[in-house]
TIDO-50911 format. One record per residue: z, x, y of N, C-alpha, C, CB in turn; residue in one letter. Coordinates in nm, 4 decimals, m for minus. Last residue first. Glycine has a CB too. Layout:
<sites>
SITE        nup      neast     nnorth       caup     caeast    canorth        cup      ceast     cnorth       cbup     cbeast    cbnorth   residuo
SITE          Z          X          Y          Z          X          Y          Z          X          Y          Z          X          Y         A
...
</sites>
This chain:
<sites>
SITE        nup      neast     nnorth       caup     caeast    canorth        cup      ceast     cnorth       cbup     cbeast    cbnorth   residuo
SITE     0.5311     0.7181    m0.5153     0.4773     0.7756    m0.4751     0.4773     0.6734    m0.3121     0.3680     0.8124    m0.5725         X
SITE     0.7325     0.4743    m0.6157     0.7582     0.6269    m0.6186     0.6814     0.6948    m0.4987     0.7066     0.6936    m0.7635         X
SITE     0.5174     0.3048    m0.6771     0.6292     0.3030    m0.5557     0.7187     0.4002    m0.4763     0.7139     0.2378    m0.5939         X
SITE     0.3436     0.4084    m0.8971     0.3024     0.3633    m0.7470     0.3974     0.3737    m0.6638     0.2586     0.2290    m0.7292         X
SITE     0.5995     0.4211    m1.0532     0.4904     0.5203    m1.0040     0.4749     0.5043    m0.8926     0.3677     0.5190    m1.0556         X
SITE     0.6410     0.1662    m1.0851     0.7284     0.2706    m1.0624     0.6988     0.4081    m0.9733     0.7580     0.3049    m1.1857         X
SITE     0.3870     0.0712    m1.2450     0.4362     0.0305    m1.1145     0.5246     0.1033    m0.9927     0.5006    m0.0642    m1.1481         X
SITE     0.2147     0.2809    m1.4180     0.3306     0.2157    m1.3715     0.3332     0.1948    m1.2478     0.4364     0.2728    m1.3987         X
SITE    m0.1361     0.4287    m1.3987     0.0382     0.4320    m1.3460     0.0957     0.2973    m1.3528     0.0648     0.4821    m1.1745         X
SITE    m0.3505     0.2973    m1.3988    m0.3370     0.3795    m1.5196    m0.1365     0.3451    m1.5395    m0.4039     0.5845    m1.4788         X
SITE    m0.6082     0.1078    m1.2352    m0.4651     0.1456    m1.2273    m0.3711     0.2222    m1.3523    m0.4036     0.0172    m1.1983         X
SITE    m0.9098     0.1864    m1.1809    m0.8344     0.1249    m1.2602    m0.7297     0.2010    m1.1896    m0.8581     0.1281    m1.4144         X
SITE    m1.1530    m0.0132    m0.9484    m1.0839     0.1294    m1.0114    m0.9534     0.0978    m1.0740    m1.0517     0.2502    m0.8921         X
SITE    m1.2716    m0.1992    m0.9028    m1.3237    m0.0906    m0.9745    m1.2674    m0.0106    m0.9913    m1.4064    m0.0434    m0.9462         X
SITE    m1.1271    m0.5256    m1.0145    m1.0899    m0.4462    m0.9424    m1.1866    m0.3157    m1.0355    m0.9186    m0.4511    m0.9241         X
SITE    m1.1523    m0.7705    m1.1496    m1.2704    m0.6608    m1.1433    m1.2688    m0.5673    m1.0580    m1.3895    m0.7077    m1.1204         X
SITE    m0.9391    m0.9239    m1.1581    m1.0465    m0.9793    m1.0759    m1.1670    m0.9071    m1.0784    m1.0087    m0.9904    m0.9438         X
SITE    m0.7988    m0.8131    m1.3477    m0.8344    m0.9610    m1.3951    m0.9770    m0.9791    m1.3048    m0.6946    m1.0934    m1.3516         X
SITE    m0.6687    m0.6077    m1.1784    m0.7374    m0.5793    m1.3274    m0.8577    m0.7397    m1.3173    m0.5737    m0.5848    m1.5016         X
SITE    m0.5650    m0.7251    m0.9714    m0.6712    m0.6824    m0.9466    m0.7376    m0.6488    m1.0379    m0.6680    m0.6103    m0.8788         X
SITE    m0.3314    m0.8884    m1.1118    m0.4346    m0.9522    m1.0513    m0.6126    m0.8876    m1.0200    m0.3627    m0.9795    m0.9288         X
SITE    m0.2327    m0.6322    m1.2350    m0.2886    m0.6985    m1.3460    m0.3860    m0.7848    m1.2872    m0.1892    m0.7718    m1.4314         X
SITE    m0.1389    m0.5616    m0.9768    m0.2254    m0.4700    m1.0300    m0.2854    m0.5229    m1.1702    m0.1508    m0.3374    m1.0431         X
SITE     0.0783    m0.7744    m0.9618    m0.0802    m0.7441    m0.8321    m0.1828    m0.6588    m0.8880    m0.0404    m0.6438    m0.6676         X
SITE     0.2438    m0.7277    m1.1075     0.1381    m0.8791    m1.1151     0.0304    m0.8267    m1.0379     0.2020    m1.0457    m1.0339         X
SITE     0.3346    m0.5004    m1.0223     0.2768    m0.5048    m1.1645     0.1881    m0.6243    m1.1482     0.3915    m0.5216    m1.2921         X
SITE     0.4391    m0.5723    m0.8166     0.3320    m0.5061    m0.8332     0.2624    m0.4944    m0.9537     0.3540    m0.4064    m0.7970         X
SITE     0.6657    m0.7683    m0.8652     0.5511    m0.7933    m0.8070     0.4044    m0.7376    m0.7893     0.5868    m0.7997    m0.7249         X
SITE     0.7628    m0.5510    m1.0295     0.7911    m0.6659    m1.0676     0.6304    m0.7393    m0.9982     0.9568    m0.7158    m1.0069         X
SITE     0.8856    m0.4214    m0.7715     0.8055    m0.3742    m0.8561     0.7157    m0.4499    m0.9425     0.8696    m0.3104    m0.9176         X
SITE     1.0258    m0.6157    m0.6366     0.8772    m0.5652    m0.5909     0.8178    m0.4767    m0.7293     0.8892    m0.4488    m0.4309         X
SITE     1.2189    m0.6820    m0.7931     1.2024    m0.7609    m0.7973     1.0098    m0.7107    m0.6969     1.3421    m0.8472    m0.7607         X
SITE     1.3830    m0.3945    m0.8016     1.3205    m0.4413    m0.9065     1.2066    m0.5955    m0.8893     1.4458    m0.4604    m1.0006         X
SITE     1.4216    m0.3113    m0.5529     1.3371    m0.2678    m0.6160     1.2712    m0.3284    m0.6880     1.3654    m0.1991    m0.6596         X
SITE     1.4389    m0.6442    m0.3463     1.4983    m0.5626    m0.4581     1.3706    m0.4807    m0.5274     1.5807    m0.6677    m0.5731         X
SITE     1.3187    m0.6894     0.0048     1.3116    m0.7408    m0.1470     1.3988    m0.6317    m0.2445     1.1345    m0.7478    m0.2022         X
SITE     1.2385    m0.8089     0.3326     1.3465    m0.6682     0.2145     1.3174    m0.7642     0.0833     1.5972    m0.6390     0.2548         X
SITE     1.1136    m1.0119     0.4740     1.1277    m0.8449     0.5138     1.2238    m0.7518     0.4486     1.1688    m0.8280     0.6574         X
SITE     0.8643    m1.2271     0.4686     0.9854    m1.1707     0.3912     1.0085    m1.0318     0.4684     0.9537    m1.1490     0.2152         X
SITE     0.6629    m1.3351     0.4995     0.7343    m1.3200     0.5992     0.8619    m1.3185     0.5405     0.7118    m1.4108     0.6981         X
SITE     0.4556    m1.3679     0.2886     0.5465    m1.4532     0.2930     0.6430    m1.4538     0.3913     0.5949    m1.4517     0.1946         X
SITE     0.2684    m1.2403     0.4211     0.1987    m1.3244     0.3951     0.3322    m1.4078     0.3553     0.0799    m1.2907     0.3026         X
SITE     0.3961    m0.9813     0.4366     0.3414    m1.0513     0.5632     0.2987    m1.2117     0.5215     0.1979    m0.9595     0.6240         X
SITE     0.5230    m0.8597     0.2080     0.5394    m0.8968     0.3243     0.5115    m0.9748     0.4065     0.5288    m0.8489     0.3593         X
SITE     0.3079    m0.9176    m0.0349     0.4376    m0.9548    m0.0394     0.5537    m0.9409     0.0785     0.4738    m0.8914    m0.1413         X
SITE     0.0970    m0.8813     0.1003     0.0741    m0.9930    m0.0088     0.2592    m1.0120    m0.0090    m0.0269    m0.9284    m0.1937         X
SITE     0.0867    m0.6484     0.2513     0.0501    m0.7491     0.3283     0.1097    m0.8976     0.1744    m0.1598    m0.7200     0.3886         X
SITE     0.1438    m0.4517     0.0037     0.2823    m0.5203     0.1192     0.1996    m0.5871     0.1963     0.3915    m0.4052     0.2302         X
SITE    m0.0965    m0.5003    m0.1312     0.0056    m0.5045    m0.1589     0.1290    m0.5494    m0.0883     0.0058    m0.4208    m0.1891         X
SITE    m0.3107    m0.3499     0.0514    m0.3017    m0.5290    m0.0078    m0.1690    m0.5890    m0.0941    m0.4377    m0.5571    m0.1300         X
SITE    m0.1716    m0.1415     0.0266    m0.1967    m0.1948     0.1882    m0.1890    m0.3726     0.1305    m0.4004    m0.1278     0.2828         X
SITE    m0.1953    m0.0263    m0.2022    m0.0693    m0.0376    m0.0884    m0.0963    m0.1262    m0.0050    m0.0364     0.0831    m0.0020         X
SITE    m0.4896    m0.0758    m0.2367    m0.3595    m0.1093    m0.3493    m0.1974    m0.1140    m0.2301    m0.3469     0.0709    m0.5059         X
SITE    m0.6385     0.1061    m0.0617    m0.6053    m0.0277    m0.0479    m0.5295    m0.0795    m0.1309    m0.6962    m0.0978    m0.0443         X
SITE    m0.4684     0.3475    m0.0819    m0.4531     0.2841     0.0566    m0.5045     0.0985     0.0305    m0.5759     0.3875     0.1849         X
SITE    m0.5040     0.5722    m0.2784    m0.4143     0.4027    m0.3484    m0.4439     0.3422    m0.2567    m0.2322     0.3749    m0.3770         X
SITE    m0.5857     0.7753    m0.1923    m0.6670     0.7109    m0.2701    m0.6297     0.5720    m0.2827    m0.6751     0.7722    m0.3872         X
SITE    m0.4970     0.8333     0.1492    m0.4631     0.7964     0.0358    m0.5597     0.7466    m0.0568    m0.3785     0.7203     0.0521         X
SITE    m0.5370     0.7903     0.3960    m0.5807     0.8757     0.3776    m0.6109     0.8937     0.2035    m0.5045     0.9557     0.4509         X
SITE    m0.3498     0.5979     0.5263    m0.5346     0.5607     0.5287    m0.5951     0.6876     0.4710    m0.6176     0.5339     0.7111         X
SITE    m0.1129     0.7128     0.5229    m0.1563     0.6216     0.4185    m0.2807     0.5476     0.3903    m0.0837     0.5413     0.4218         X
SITE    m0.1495     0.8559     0.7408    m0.1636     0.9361     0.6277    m0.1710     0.8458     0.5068    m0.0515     1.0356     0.6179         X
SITE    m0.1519     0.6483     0.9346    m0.2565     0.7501     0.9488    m0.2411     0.8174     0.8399    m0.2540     0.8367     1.0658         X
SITE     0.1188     0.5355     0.9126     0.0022     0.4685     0.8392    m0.1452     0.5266     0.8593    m0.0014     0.3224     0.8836         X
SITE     0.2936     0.7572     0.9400     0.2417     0.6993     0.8420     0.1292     0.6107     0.7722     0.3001     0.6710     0.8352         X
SITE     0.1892     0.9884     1.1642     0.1924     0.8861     1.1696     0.1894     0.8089     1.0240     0.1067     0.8670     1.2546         X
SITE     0.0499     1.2806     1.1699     0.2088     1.2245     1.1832     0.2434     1.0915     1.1586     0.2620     1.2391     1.3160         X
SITE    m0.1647     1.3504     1.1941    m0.1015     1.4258     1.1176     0.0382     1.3994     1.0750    m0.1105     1.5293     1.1683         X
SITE    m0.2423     1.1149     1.3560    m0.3580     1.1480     1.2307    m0.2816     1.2186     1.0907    m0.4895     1.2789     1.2976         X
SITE    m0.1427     1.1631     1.6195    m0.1098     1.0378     1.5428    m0.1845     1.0763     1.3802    m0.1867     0.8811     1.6344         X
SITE    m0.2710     1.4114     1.6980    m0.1502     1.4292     1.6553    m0.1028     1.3042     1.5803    m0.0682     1.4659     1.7647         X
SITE    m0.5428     1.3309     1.7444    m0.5189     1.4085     1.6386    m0.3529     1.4319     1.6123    m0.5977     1.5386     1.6646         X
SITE    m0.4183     1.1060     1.9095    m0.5332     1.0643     1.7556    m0.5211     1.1994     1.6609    m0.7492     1.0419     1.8069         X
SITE    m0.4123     1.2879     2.1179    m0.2808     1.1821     2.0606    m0.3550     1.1560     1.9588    m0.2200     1.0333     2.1489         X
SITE    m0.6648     1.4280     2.1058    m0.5162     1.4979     2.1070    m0.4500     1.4087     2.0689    m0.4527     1.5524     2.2326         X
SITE    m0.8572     1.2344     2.2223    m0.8263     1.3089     2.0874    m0.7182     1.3769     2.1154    m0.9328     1.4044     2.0302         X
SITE    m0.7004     0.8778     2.3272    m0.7392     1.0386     2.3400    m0.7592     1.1352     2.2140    m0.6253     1.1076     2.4185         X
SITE    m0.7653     0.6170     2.3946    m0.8018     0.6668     2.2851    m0.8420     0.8249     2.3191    m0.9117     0.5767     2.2264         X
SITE    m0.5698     0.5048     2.6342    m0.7185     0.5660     2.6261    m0.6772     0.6473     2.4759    m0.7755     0.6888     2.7878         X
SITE    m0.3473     0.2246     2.6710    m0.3487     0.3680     2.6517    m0.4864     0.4091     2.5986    m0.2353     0.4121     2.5546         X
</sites>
């Protein structure tokens, strides 16, 4: 399928992961469910038990020198 503008602009306004590239958090999300989706080939987890996970991920990225800080709860993040 040809990279049309019209479908790009309608994929842009509609498409989740076109509005989640839009996002300040995008790489926090993104490195996030690749880390606890894809990478274990898991496909459902318990709120609690991702949240849980995020918190580690966002202390990982604290630890590593992540530049921008994470302020929010985990909850938050997920929330949102």
């Amino acid at each position: 399928m040809p990279l049309d503008y019209f479908y790009l602009k309608l994929l842009h306004k509609t498409h989740p992961v076109w509005r989640l590239m839009t996002v300040e958090n995008c790489p926090l999300v993104a490195g996030f469910l690749d880390s606890v989706f894809r990478e274990t080939n898991q496909r459902s987890i318990e709120e609690a038990e991702l949240s849980m996970r995020l918190e580690d991920y966002i202390y990982y990225l604290s630890e590593a020198g992540a530049e921008q800080e994470f302020p929010r709860s985990s909850g938050d993040y997920l929330d949102d």
